[in-house]
Backbone bond lengths (Angstrom), bond angles and torsions (degrees), N, CA, C in turn:
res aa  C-N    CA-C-N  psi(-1)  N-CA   C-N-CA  omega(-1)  CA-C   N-CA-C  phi
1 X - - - 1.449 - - 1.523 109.55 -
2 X 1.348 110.46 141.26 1.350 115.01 177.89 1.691 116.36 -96.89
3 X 1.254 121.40 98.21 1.730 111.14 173.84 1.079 119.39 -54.95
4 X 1.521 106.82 128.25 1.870 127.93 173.43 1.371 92.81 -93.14
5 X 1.501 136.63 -19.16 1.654 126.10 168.38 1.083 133.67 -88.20
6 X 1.726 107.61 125.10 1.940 91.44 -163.99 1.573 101.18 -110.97
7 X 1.390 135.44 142.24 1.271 133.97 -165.92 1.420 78.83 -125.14
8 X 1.968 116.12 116.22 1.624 119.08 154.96 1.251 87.40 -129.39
9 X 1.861 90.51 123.55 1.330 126.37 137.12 1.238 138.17 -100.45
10 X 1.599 115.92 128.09 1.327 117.50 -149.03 1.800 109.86 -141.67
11 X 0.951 118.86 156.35 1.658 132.31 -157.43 1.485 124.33 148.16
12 X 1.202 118.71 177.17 1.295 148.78 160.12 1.301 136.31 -74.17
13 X 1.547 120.26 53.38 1.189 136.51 -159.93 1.878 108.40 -61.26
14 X 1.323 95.59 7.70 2.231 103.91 171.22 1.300 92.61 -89.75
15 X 1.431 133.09 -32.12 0.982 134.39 -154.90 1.467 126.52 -95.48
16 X 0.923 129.90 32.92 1.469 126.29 -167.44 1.459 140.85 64.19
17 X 1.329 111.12 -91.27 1.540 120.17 171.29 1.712 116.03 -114.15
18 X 1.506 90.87 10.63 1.888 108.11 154.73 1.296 114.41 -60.83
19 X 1.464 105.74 -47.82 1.621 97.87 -169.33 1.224 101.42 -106.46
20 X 1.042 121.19 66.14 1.515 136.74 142.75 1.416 120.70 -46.57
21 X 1.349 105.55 -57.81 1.395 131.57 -169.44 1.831 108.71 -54.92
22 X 1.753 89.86 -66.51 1.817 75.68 169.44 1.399 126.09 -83.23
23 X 1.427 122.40 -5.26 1.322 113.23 159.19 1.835 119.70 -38.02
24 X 1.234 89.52 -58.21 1.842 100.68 -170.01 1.525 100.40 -69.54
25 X 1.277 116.90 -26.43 1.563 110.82 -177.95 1.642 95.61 -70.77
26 X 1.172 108.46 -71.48 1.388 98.60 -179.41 1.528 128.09 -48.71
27 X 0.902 138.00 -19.82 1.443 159.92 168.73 1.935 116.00 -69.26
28 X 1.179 93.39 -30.06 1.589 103.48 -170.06 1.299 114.46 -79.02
29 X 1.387 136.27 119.05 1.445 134.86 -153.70 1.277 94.59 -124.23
30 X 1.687 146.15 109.19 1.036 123.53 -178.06 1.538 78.20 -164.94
31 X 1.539 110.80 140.96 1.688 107.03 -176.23 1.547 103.14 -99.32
32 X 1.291 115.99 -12.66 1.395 94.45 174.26 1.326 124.23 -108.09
33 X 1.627 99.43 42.21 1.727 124.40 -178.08 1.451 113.37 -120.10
34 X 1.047 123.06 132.59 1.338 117.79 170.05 1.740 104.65 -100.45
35 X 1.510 114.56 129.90 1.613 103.59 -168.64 1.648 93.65 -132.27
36 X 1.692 83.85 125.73 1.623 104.66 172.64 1.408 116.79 -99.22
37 X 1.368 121.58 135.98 1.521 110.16 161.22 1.311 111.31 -110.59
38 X 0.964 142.36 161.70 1.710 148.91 -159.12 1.647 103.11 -164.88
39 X 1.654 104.04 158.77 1.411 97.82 176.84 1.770 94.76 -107.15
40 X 1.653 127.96 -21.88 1.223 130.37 150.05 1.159 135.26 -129.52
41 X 0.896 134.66 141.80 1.922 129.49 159.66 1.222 105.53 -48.65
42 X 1.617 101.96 125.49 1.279 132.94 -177.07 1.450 127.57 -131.65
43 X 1.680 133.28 129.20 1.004 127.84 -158.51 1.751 110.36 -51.04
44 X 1.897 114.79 -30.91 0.963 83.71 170.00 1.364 153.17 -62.61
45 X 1.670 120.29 -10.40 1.555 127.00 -168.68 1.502 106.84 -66.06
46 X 1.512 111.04 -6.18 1.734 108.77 -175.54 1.447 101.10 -30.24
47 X 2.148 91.61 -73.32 1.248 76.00 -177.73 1.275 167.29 -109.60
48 X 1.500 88.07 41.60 1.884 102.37 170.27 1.301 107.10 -83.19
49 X 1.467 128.42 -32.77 1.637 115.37 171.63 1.514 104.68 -75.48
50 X 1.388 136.57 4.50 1.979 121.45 169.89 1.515 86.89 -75.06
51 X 0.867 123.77 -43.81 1.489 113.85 169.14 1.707 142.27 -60.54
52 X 1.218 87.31 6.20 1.419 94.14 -178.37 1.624 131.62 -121.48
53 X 1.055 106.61 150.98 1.770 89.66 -169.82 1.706 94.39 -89.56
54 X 1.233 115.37 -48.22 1.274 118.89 170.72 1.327 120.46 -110.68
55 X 1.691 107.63 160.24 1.363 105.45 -176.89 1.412 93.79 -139.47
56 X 1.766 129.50 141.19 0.999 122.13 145.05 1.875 138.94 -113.38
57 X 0.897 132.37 160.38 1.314 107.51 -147.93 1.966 82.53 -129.45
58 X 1.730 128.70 135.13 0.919 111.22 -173.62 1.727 90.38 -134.89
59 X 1.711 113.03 134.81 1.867 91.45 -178.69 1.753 83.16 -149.35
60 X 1.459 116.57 -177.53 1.320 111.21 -178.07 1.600 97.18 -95.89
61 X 1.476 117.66 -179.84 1.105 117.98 178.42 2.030 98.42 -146.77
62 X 1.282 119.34 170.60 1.226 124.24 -177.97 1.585 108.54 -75.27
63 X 1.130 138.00 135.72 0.918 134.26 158.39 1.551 130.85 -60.43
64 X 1.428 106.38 -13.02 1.782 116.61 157.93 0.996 105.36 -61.35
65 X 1.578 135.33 -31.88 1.561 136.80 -163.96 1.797 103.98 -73.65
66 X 1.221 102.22 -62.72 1.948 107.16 172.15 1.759 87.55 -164.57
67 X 1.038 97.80 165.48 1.346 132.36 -164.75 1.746 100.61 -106.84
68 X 1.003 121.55 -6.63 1.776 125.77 -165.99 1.481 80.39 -123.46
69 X 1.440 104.13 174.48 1.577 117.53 -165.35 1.569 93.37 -111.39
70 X 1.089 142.67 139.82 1.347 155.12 -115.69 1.821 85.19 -146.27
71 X 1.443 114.15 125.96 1.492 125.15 140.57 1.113 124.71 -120.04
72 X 1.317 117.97 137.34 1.627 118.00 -177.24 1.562 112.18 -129.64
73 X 1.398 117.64 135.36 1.692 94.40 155.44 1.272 120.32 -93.87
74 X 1.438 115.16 150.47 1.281 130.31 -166.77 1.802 107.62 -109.90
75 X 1.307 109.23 144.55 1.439 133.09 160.65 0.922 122.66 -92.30
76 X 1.448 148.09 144.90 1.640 120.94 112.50 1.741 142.64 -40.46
77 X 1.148 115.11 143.04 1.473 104.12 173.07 1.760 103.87 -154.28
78 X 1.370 115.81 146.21 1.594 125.65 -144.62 1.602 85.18 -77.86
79 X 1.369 122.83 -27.88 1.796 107.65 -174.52 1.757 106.78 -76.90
80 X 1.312 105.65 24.51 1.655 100.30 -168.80 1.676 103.17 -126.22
81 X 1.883 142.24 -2.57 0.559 146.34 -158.63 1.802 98.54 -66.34
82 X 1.119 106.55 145.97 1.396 132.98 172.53 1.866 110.88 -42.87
83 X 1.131 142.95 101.03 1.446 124.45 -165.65 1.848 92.23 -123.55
84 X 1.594 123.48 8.30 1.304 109.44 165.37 1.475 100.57 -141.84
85 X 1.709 109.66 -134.79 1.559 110.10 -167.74 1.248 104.87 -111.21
86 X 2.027 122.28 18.20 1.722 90.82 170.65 1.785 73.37 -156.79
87 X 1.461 79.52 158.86 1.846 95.70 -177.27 1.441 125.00 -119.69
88 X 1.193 99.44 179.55 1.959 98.92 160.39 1.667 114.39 -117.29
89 X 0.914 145.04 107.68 1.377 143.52 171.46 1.678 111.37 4.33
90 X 1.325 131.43 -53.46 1.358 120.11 167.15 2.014 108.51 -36.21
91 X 1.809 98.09 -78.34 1.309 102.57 -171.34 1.774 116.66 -33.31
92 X 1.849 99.08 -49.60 2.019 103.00 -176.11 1.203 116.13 -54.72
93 X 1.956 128.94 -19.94 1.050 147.71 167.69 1.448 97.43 -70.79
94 X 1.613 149.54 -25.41 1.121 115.42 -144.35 1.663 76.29 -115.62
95 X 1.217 118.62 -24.33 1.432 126.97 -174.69 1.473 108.19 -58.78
96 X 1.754 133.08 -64.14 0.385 155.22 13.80 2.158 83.12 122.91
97 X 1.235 100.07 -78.31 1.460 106.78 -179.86 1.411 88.77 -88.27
98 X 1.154 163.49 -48.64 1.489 158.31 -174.63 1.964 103.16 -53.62
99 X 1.206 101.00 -57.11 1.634 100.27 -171.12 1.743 102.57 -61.87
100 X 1.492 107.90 -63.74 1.568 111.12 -156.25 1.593 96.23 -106.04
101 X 1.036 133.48 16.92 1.806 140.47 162.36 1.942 99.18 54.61
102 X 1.873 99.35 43.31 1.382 90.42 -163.98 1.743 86.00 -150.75
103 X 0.882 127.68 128.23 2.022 115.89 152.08 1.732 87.01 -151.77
104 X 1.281 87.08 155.60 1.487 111.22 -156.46 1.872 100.69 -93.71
105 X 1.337 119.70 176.98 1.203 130.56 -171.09 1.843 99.96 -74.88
106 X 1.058 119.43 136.80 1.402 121.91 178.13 1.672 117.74 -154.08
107 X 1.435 94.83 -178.06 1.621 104.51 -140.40 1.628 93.51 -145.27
108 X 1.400 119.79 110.88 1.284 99.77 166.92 1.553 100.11 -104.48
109 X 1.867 118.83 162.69 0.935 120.04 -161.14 1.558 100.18 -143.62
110 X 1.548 116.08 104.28 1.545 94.68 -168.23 1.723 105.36 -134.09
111 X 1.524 104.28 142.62 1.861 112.32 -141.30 1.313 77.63 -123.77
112 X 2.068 107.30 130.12 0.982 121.34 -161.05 2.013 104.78 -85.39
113 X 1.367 128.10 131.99 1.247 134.51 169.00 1.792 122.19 -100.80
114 X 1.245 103.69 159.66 1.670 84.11 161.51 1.804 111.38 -159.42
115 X 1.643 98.09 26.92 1.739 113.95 179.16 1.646 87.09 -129.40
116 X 1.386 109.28 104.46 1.349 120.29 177.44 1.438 110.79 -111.13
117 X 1.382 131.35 30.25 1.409 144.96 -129.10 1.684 89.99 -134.46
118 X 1.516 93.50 144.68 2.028 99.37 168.55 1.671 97.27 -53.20
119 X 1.337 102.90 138.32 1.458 138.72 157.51 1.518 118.97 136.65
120 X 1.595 123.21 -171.96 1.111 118.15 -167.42 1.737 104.39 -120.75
121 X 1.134 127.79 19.44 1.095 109.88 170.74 1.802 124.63 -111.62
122 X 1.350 110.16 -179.02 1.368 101.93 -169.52 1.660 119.28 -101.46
123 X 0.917 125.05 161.37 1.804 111.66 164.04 1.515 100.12 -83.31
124 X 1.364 76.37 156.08 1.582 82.95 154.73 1.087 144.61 -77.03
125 X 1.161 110.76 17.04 1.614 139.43 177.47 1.523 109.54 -100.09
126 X 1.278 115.44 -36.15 1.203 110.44 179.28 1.823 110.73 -117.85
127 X 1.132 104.52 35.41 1.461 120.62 169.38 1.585 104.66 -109.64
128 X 0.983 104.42 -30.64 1.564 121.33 -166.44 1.601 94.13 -90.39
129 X 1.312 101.96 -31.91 1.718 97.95 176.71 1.456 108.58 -84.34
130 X 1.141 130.93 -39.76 1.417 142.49 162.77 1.651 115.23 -26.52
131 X 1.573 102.79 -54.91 1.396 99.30 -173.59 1.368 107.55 -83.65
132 X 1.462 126.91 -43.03 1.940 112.49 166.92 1.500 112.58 -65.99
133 X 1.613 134.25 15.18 0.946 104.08 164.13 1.420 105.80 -97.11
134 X 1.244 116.56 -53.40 1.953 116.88 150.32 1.403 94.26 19.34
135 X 1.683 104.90 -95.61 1.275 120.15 -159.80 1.634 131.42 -51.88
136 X 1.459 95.58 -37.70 1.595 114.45 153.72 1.600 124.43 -33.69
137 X 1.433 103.85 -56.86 0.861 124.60 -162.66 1.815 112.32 -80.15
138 X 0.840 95.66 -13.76 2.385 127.40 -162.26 2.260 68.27 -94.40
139 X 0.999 99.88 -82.20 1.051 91.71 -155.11 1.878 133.54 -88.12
140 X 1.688 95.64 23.70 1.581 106.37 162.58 1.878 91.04 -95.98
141 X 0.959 104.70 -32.62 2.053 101.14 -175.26 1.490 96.20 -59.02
142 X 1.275 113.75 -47.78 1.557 107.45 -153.22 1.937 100.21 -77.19
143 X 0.823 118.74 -23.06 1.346 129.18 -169.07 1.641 115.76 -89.14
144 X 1.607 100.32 -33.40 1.543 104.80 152.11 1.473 127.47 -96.61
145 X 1.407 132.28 29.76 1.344 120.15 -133.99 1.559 72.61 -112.37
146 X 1.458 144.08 -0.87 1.630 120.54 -178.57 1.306 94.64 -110.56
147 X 1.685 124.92 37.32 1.021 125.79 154.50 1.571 115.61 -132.67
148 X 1.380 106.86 -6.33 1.535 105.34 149.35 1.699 140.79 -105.57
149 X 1.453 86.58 121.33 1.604 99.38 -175.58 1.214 133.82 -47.63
């Protein structure tokens, strides 16, 4: 089977509860997912999401921001296009719909941290976010899955 779902998780894996993002990418076992980890969004992923029916996007976020793990759906929009070498999931969507006149349905997913410091381990804040995003993630696939091919 070929995955139309792309799971990028992305961060700063020097950083603590930065690399949140590819933790769960790497962590995410699902065959009808294709799972990226990255340390940024980069113009190249355009085009691995023209290929995709879905995209999900997983990164840490501050715990000043909310304390719960945050889902959003995401658009493109033309004031968001990519104008250097690293992005935010809106802009790779706008890139993305500019190159191939196509970006797929997406999901950003962002798991709250609050040790943003050199090393590799997690809080427990964002371990705890780790495992509901898992599940998040189990169940935006399953809920779009009669729209992926």
């Amino acid at each position: 089977m070929n995955p139309q779902a792309i799971a990028i998780g992305y961060g700063n894996e020097l950083r603590s509860d930065d690399g949140i993002g590819q933790k769960v990418a790497k962590t995410l076992q699902l065959s009808q997912v294709k799972s990226i980890a990255v340390h940024q969004l980069t113009p190249e992923l355009a085009e691995v999401l023209a290929h995709a029916d879905l995209a999900i996007f997983i990164d840490a976020c501050l715990i000043s921001e909310t304390s719960q793990v945050q889902i959003q759906s995401l658009s493109p929009t033309s004031c968001n296009i990519i104008s250097g070498h690293t992005a935010d999931p809106r802009s790779l969507l706008a890139l993305t719909q500019a190159l191939y006149n196509y970006s797929p349905r997406a999901w950003w997913i962002k798991i709250p941290g609050i040790n943003f410091e050199l090393g590799y381990s997690l809080s427990p804040i964002a371990e705890t976010g780790m495992a509901i995003a898992l599940q998040k993630i189990t169940q935006i696939i399953d809920a779009n899955s009669s729209a992926i091919i």
